[in-house]
OpenMM code with the backbone's topology and positions (N, CA, C; nanometers):
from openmm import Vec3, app, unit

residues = "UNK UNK UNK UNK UNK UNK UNK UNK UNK UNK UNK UNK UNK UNK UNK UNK UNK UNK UNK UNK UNK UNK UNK UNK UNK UNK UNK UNK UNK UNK UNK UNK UNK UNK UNK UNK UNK UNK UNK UNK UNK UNK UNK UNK UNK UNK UNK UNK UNK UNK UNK UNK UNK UNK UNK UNK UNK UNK UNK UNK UNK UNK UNK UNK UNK UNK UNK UNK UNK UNK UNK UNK UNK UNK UNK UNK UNK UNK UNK UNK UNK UNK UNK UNK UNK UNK UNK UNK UNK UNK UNK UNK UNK UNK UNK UNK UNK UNK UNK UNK UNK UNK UNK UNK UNK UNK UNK UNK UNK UNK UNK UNK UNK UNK UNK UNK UNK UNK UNK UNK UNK UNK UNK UNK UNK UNK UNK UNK UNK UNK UNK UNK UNK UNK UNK UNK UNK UNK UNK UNK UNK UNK UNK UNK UNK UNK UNK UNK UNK UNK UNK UNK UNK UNK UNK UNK UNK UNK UNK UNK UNK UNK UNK UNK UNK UNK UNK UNK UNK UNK UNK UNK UNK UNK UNK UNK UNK UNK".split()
positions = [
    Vec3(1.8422, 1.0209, -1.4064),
    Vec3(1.8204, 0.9229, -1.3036),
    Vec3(1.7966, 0.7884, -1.3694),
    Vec3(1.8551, 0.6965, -1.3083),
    Vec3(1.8702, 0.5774, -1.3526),
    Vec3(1.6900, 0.4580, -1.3574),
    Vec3(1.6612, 0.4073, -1.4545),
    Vec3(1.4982, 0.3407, -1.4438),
    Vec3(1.5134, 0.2510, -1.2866),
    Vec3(1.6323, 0.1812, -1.2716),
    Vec3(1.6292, 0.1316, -1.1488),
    Vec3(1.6293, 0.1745, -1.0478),
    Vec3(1.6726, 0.3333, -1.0183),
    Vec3(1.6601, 0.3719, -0.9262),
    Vec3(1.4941, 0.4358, -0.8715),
    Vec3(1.4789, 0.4826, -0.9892),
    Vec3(1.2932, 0.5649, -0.9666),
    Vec3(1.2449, 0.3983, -0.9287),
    Vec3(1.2621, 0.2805, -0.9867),
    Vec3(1.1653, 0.1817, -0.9646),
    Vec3(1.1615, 0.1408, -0.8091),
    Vec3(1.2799, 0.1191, -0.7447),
    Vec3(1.2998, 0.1061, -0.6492),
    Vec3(1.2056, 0.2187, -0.5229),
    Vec3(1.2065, 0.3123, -0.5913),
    Vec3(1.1439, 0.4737, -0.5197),
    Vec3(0.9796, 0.4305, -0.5535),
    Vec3(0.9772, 0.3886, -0.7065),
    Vec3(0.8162, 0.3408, -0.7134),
    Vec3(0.7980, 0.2280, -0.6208),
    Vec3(0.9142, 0.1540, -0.6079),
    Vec3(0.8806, -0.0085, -0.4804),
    Vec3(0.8383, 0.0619, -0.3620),
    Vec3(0.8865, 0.1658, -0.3204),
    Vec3(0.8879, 0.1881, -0.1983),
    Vec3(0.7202, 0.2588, -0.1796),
    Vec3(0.7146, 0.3410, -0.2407),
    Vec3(0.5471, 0.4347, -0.2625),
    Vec3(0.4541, 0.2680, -0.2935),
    Vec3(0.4759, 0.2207, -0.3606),
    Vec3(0.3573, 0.0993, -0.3918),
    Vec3(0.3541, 0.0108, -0.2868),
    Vec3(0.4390, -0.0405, -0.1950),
    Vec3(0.4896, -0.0981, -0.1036),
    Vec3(0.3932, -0.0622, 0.0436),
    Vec3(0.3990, 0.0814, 0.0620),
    Vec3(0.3382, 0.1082, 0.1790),
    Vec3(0.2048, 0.1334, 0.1099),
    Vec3(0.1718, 0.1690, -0.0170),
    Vec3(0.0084, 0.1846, -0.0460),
    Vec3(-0.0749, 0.0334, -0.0232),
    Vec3(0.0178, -0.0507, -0.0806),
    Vec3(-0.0412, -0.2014, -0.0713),
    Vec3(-0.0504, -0.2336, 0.0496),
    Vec3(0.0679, -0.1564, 0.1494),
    Vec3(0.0701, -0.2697, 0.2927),
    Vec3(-0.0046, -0.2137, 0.4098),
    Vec3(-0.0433, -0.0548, 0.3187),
    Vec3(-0.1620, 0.0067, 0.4114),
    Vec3(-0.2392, -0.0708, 0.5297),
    Vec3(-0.2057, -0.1547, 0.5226),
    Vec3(-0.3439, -0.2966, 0.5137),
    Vec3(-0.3014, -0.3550, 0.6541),
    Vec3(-0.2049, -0.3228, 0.8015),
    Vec3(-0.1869, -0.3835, 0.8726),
    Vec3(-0.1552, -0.3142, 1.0393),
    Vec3(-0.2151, -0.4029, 1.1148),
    Vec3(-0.1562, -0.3617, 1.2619),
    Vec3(-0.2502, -0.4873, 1.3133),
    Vec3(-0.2211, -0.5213, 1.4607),
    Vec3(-0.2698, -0.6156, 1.5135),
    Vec3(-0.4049, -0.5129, 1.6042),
    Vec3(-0.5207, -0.5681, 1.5918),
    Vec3(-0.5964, -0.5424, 1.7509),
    Vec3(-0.6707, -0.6291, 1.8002),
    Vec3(-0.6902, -0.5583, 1.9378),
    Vec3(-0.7941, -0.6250, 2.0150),
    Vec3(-0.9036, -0.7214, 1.9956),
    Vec3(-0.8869, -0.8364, 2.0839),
    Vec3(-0.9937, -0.9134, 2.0600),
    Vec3(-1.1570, -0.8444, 2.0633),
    Vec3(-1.1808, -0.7442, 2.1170),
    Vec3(-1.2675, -0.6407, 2.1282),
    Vec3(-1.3367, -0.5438, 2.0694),
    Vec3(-1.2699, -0.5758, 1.9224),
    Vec3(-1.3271, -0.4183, 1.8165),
    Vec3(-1.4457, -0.4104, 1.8078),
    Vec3(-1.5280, -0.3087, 1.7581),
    Vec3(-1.6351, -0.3372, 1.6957),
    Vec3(-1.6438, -0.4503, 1.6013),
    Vec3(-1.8009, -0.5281, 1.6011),
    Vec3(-1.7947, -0.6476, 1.5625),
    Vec3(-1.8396, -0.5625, 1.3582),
    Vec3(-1.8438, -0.4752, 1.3415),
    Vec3(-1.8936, -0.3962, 1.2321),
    Vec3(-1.7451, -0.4209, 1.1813),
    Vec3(-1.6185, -0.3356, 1.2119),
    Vec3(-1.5587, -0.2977, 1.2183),
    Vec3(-1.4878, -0.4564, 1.1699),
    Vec3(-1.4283, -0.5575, 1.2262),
    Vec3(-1.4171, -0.6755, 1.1745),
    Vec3(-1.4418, -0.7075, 1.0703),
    Vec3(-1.5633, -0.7392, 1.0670),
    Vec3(-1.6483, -0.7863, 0.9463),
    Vec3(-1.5665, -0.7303, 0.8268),
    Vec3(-1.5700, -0.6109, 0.8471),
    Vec3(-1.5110, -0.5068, 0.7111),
    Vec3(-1.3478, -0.5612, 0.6856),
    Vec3(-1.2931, -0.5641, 0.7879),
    Vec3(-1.1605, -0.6254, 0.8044),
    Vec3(-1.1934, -0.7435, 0.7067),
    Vec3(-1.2355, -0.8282, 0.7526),
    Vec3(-1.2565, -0.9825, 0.6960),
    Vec3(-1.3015, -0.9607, 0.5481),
    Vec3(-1.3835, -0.8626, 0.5240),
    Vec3(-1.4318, -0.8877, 0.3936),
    Vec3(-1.3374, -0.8963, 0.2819),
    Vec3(-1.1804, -0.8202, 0.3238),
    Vec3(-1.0984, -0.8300, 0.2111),
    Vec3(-0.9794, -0.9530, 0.2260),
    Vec3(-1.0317, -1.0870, 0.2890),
    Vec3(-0.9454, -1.1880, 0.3229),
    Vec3(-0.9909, -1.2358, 0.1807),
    Vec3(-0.8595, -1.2595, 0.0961),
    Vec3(-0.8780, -1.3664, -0.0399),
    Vec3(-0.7672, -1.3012, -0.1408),
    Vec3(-0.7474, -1.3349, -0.2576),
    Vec3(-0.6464, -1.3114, -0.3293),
    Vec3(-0.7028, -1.2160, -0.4428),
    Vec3(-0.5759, -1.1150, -0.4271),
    Vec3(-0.6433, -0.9731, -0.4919),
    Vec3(-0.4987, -0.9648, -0.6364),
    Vec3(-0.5799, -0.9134, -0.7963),
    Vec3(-0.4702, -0.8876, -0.8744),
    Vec3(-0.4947, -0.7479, -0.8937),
    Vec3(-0.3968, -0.6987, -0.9067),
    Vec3(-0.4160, -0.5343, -0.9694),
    Vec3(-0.3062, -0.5245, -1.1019),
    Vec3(-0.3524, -0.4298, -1.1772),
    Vec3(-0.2641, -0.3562, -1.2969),
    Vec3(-0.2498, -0.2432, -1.3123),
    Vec3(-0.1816, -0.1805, -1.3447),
    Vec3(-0.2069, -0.0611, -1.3125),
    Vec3(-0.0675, 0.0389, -1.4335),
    Vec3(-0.0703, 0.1573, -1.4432),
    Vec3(0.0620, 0.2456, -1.5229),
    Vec3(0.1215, 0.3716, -1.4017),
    Vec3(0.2354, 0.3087, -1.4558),
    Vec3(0.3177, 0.4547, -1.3426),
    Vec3(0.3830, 0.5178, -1.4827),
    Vec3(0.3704, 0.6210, -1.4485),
    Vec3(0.4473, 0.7147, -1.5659),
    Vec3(0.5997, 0.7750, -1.4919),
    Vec3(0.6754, 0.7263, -1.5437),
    Vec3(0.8216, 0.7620, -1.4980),
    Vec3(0.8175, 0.9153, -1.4909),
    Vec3(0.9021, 0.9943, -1.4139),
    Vec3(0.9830, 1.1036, -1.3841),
    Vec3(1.1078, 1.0832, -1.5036),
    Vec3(1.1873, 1.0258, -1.4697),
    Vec3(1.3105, 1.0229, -1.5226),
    Vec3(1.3414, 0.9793, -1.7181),
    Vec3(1.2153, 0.9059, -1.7862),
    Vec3(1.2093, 0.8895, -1.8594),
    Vec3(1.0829, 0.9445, -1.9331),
    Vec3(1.0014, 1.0001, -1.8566),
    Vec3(0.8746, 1.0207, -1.9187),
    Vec3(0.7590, 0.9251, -1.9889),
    Vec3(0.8168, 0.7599, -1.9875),
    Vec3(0.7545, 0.6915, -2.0431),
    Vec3(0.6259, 0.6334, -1.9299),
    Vec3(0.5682, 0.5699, -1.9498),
    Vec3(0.4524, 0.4779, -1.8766),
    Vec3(0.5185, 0.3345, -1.9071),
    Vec3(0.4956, 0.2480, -1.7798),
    Vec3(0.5508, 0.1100, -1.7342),
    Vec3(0.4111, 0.1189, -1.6738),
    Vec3(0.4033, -0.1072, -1.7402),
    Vec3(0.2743, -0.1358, -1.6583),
    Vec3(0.3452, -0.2175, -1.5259),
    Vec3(0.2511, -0.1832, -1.4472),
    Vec3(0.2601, -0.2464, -1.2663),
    Vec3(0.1911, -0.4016, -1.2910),
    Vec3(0.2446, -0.4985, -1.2064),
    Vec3(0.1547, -0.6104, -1.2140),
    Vec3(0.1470, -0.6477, -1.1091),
    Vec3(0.0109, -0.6512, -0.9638),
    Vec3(0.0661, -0.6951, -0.8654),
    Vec3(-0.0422, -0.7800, -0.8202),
    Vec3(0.0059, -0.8938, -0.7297),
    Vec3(-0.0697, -0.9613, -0.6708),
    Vec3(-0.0287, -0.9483, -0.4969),
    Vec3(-0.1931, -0.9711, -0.4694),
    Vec3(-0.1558, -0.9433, -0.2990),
    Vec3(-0.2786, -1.0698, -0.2411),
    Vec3(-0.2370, -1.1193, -0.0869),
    Vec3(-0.3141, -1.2410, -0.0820),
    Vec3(-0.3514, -1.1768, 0.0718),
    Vec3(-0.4871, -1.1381, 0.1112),
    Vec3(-0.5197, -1.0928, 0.2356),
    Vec3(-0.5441, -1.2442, 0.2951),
    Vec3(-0.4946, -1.2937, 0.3960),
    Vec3(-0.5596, -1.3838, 0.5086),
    Vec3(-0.6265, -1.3665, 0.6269),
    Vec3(-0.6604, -1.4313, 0.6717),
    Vec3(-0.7174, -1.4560, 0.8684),
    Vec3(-0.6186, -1.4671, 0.9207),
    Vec3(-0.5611, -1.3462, 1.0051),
    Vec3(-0.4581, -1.3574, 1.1220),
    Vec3(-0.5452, -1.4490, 1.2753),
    Vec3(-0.6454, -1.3877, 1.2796),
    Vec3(-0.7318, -1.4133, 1.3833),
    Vec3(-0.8592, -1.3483, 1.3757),
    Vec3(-0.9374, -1.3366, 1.4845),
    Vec3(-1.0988, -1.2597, 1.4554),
    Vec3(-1.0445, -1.1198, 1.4427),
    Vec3(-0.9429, -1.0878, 1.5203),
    Vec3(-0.9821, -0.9162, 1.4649),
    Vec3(-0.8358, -0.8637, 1.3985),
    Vec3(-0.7528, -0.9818, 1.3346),
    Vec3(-0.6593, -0.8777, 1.2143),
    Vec3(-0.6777, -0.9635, 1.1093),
    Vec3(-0.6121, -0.9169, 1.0083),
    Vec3(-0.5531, -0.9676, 0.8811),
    Vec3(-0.4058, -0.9314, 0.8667),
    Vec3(-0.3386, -1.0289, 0.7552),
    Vec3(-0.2310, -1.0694, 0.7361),
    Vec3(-0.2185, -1.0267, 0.5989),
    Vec3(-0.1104, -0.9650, 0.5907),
    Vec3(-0.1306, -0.9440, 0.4295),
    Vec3(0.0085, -0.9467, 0.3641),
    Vec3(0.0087, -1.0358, 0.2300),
    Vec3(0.1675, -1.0916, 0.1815),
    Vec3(0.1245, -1.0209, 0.0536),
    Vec3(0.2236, -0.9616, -0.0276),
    Vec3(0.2098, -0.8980, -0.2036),
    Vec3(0.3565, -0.8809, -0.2372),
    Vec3(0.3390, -0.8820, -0.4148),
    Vec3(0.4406, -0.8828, -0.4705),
    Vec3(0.3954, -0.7673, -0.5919),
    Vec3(0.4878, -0.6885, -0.5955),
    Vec3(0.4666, -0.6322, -0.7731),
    Vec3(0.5645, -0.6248, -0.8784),
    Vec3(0.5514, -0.6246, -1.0148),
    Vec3(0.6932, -0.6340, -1.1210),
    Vec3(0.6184, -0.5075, -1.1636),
    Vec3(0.7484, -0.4602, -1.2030),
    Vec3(0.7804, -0.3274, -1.2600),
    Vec3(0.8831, -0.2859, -1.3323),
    Vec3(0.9073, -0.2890, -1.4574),
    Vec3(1.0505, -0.2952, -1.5222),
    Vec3(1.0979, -0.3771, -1.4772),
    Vec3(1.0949, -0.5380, -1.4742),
    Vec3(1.1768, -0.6197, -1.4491),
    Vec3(1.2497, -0.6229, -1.3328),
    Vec3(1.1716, -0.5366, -1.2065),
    Vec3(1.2558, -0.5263, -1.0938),
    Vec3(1.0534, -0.5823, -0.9831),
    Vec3(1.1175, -0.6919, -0.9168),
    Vec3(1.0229, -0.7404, -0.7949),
    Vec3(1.0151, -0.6996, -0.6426),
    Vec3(0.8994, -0.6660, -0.6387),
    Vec3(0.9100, -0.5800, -0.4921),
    Vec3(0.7998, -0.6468, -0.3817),
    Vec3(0.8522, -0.6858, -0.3168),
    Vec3(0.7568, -0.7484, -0.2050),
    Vec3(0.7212, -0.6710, -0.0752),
    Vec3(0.6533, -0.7041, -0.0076),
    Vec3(0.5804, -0.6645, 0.0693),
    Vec3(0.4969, -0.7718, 0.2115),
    Vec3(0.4846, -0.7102, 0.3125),
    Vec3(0.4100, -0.7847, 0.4293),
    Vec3(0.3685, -0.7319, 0.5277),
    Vec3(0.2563, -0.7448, 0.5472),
    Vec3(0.1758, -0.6621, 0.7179),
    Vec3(0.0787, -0.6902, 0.7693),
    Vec3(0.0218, -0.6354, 0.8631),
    Vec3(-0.1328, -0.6759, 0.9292),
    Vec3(-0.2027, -0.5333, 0.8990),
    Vec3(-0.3106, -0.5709, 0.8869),
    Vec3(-0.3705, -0.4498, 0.9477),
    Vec3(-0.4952, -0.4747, 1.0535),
    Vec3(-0.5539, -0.3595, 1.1220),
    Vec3(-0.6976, -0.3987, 1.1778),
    Vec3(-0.6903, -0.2734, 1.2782),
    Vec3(-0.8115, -0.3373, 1.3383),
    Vec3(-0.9281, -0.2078, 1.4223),
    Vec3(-0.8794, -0.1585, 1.5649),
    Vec3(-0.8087, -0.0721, 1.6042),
    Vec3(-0.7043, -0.0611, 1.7199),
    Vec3(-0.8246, 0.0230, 1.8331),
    Vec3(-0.9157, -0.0988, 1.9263),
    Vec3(-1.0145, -0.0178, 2.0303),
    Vec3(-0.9949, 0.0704, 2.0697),
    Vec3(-0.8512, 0.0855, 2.1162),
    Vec3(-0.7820, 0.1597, 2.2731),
    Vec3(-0.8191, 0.3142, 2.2060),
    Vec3(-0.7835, 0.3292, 1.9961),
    Vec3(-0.7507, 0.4418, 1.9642),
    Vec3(-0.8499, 0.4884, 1.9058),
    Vec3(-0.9504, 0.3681, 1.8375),
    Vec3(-1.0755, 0.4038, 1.7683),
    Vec3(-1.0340, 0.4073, 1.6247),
    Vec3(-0.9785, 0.3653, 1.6026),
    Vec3(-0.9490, 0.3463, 1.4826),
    Vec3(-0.8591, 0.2583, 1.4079),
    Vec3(-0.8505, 0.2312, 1.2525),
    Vec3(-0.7642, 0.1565, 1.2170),
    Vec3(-0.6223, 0.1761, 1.1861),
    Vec3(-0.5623, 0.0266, 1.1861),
    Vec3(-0.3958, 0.1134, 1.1935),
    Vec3(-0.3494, -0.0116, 1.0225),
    Vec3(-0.2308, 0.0708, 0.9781),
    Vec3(-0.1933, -0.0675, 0.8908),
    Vec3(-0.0706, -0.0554, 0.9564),
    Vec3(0.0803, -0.1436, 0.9152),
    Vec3(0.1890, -0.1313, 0.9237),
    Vec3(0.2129, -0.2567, 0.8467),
    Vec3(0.3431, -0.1861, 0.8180),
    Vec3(0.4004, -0.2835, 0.7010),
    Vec3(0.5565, -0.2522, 0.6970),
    Vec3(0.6212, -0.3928, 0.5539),
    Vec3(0.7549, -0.3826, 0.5939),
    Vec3(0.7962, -0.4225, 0.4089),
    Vec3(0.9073, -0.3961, 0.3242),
    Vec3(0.9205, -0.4493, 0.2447),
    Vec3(1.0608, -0.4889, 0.2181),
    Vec3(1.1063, -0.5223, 0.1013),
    Vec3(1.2282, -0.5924, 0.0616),
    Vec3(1.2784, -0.4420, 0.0295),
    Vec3(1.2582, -0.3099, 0.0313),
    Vec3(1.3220, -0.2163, -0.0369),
    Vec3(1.3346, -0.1144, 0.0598),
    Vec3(1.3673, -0.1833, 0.1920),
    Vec3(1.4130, -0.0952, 0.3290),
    Vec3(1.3069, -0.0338, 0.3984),
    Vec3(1.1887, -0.0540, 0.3584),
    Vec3(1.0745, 0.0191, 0.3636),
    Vec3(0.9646, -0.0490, 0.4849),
    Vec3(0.9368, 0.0122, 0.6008),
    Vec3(0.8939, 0.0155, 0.6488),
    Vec3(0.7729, 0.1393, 0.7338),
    Vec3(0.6467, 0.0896, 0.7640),
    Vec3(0.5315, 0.2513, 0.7370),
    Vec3(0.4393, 0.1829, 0.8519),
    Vec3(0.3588, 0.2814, 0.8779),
    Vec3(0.2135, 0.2689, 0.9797),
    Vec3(0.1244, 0.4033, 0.8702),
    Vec3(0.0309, 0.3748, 0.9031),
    Vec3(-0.0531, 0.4374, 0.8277),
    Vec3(-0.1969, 0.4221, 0.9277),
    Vec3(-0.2669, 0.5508, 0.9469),
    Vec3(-0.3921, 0.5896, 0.9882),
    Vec3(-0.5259, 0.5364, 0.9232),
    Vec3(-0.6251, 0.5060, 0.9095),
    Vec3(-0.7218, 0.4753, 0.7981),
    Vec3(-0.8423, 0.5317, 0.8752),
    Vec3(-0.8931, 0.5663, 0.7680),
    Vec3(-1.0114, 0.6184, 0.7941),
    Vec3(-1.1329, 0.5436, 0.7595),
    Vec3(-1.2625, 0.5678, 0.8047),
    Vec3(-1.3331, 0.4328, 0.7221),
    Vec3(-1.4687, 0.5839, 0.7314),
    Vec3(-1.5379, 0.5318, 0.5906),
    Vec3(-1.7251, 0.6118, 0.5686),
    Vec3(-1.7870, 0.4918, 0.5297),
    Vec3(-1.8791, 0.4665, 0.6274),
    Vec3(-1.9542, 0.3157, 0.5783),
    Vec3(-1.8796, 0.2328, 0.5507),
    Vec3(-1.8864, 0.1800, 0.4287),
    Vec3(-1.8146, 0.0224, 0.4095),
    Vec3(-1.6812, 0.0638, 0.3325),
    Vec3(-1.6073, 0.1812, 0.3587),
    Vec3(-1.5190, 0.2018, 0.2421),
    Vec3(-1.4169, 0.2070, 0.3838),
    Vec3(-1.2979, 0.2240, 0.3588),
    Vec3(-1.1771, 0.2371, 0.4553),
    Vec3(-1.0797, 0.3524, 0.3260),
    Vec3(-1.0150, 0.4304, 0.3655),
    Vec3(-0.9079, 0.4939, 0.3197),
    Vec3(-0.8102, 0.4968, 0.3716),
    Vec3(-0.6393, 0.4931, 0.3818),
    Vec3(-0.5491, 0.5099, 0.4468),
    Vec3(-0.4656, 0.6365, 0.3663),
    Vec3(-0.3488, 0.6989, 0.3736),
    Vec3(-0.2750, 0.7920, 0.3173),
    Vec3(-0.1980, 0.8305, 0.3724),
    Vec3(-0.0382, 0.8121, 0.3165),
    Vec3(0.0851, 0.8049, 0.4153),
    Vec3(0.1568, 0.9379, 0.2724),
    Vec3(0.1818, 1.0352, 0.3998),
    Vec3(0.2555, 1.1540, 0.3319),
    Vec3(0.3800, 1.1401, 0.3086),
    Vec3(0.4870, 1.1896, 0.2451),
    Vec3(0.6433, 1.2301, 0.3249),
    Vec3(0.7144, 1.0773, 0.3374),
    Vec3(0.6337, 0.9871, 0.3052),
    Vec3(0.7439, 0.8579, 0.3506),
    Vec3(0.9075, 0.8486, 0.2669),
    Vec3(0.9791, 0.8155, 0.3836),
    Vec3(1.1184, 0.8092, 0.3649),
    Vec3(1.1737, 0.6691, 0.3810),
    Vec3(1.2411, 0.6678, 0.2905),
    Vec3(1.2968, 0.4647, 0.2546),
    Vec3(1.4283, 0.5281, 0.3902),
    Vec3(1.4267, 0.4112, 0.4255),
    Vec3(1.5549, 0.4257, 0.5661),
    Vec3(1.6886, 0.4189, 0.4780),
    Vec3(1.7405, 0.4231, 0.3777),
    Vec3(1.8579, 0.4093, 0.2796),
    Vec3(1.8538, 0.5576, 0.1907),
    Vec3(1.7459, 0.6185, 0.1633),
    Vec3(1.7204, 0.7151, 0.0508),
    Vec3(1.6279, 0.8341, 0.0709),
    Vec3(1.6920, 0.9748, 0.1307),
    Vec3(1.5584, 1.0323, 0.1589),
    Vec3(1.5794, 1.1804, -0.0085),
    Vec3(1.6139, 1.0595, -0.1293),
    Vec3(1.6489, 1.1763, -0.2444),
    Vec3(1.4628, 1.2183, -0.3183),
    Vec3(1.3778, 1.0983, -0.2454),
    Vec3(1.2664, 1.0970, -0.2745),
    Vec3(1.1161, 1.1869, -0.1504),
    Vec3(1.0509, 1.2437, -0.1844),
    Vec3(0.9024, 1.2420, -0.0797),
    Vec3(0.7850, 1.1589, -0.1754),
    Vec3(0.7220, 1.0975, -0.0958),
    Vec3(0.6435, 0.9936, -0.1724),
    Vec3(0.4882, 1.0075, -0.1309),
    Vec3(0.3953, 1.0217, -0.1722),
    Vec3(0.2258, 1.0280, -0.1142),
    Vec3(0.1781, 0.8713, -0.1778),
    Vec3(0.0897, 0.8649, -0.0751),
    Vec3(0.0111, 0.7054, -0.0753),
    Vec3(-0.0910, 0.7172, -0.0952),
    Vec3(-0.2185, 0.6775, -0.1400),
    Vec3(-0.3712, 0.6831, -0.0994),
    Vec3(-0.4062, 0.4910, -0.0977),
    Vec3(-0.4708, 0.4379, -0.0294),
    Vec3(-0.4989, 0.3096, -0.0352),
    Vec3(-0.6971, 0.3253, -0.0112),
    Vec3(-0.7554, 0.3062, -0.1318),
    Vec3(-0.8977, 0.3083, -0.0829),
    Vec3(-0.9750, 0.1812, -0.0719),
    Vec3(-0.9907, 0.1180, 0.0080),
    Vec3(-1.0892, -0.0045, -0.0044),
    Vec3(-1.2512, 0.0385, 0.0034),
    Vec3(-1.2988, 0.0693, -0.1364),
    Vec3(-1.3816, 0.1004, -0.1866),
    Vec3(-1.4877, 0.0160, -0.2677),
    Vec3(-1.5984, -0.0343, -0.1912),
    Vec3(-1.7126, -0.1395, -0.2711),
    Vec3(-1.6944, -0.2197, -0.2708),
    Vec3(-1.5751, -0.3190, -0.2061),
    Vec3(-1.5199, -0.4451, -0.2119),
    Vec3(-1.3937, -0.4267, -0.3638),
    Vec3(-1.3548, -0.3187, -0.3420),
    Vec3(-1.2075, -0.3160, -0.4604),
    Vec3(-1.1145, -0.2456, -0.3941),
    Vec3(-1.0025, -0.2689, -0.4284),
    Vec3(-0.9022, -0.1759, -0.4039),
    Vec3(-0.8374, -0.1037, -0.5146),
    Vec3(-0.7972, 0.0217, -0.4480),
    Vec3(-0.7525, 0.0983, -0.5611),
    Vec3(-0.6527, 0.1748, -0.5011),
    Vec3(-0.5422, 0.1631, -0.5477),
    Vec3(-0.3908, 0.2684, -0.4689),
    Vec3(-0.3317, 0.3366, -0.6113),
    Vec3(-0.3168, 0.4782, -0.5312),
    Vec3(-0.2722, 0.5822, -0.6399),
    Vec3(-0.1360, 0.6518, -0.5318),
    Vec3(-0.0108, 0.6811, -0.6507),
    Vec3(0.0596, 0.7508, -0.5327),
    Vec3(0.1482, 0.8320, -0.6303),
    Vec3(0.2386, 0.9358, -0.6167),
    Vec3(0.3147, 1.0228, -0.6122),
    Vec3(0.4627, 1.0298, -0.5852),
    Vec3(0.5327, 1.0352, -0.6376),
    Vec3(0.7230, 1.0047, -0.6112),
    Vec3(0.7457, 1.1767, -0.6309),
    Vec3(0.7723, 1.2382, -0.5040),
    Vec3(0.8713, 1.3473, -0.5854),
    Vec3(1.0068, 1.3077, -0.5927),
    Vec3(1.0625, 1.3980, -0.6997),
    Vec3(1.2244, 1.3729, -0.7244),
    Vec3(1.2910, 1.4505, -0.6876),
    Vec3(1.3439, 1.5039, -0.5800),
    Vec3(1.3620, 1.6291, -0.5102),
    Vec3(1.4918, 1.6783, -0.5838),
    Vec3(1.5945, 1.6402, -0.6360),
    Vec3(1.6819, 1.6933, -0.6936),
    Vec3(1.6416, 1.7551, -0.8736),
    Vec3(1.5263, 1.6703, -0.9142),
    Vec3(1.4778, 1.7098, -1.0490),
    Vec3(1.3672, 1.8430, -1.0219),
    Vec3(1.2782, 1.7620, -0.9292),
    Vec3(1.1399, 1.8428, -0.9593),
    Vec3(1.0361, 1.7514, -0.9822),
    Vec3(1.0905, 1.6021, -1.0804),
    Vec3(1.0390, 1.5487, -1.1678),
    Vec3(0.8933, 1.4512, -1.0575),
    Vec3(0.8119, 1.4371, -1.1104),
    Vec3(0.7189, 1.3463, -1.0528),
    Vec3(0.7186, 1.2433, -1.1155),
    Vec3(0.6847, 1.1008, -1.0577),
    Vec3(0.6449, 0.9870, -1.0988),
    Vec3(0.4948, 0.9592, -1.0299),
    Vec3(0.4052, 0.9339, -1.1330),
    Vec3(0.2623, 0.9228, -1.0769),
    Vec3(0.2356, 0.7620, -1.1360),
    Vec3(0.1406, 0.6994, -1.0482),
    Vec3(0.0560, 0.6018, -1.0738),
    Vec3(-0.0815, 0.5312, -1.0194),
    Vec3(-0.1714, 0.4708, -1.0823),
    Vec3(-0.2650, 0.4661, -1.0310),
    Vec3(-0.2765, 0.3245, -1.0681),
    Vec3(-0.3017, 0.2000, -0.9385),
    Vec3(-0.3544, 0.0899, -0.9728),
    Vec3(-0.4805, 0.0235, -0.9120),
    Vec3(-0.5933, -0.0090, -0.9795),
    Vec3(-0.6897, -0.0882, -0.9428),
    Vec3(-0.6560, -0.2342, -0.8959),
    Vec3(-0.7463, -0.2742, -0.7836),
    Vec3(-0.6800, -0.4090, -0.7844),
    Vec3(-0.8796, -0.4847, -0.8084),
    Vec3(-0.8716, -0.6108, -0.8595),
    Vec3(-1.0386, -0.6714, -0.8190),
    Vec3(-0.9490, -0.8414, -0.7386),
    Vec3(-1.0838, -0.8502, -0.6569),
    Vec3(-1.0346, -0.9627, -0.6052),
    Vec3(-1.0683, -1.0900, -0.6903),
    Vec3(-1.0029, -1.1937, -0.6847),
    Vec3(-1.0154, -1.3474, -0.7536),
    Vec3(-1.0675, -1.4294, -0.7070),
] * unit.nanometer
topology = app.Topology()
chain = topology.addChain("A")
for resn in residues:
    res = topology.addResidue(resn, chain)
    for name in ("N", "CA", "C"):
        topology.addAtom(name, app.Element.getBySymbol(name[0]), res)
């Protein structure tokens, strides 16, 4: 398998872990629930190693992501990451959906990739985790997400299977905010 092709498969898994981060709600959420939203408005870097499937080597991730104020109860969220010389962008909202009780992200990227994701929150931490995601161009991949906003950090770890190899591509990136 070609490095450009797994990277593209890594764009897509890093893509929805980063964009975990979006849906519009209600002027109405819990005012707790906000707050937490808001706390991650500002500009976040992460680094991180994915260890290829196809080559067996480790590539470092470099990504930057910039949370804003959509309004009182979403955020806006724009990111980019390099990876082998290939750039992958990213964009979404996320926030506190009353009607359902919970949080939603959704997101969209440059690598066909589009996701919603569930989140869970314990105290001040939020988790999201998108199983099975399928790029709308490529379903040669199954991909796992985890997005934890944990202590005021973020940290996304995810999983590429290679369904014709077997082969896995794993990575784990911390992000701290700036």
């Amino acid at each position: 398998m070609k490095i450009t092709s797994e990277v593209t498969k890594f764009g897509i898994a890093l893509l929805a872990a980063i964009s975990i981060q979006t849906m519009a709600t209600p002027a109405y959420a819990a005012k707790a629930d906000l707050e937490l939203l808001q706390s991650y408005v500002g500009d976040w870097r992460g680094k991180g190693q994915v260890k290829l499937a196809s080559t067996g080597d480790n590539e470092t991730v470099l990504c930057k992501m910039k949370f804003t104020e959509s309004s009182d109860s979403k955020i806006g969220m724009d990111g980019r990451c390099s990876l082998a010389g290939s750039t992958l962008a990213m964009r979404g909202t996320v926030g506190y959906i009353e009607a359902r009780r919970r949080f939603e992200a959704v997101m969209s990227s440059n690598t066909s990739f589009q996701g919603v994701a569930v989140g869970k929150r314990s105290g001040k931490n939020l988790s999201f985790a998108l199983n099975n995601i399928k790029s709308e161009t490529n379903d040669a991949f199954d991909i796992g997400v985890s997005l934890k906003l944990v202590g005021g950090k973020i940290n996304v770890q995810f999983d590429i299977l290679h369904k014709a190899s077997g082969g896995k591509s794993v990575a784990n990136i911390p992000f701290s905010k700036r």
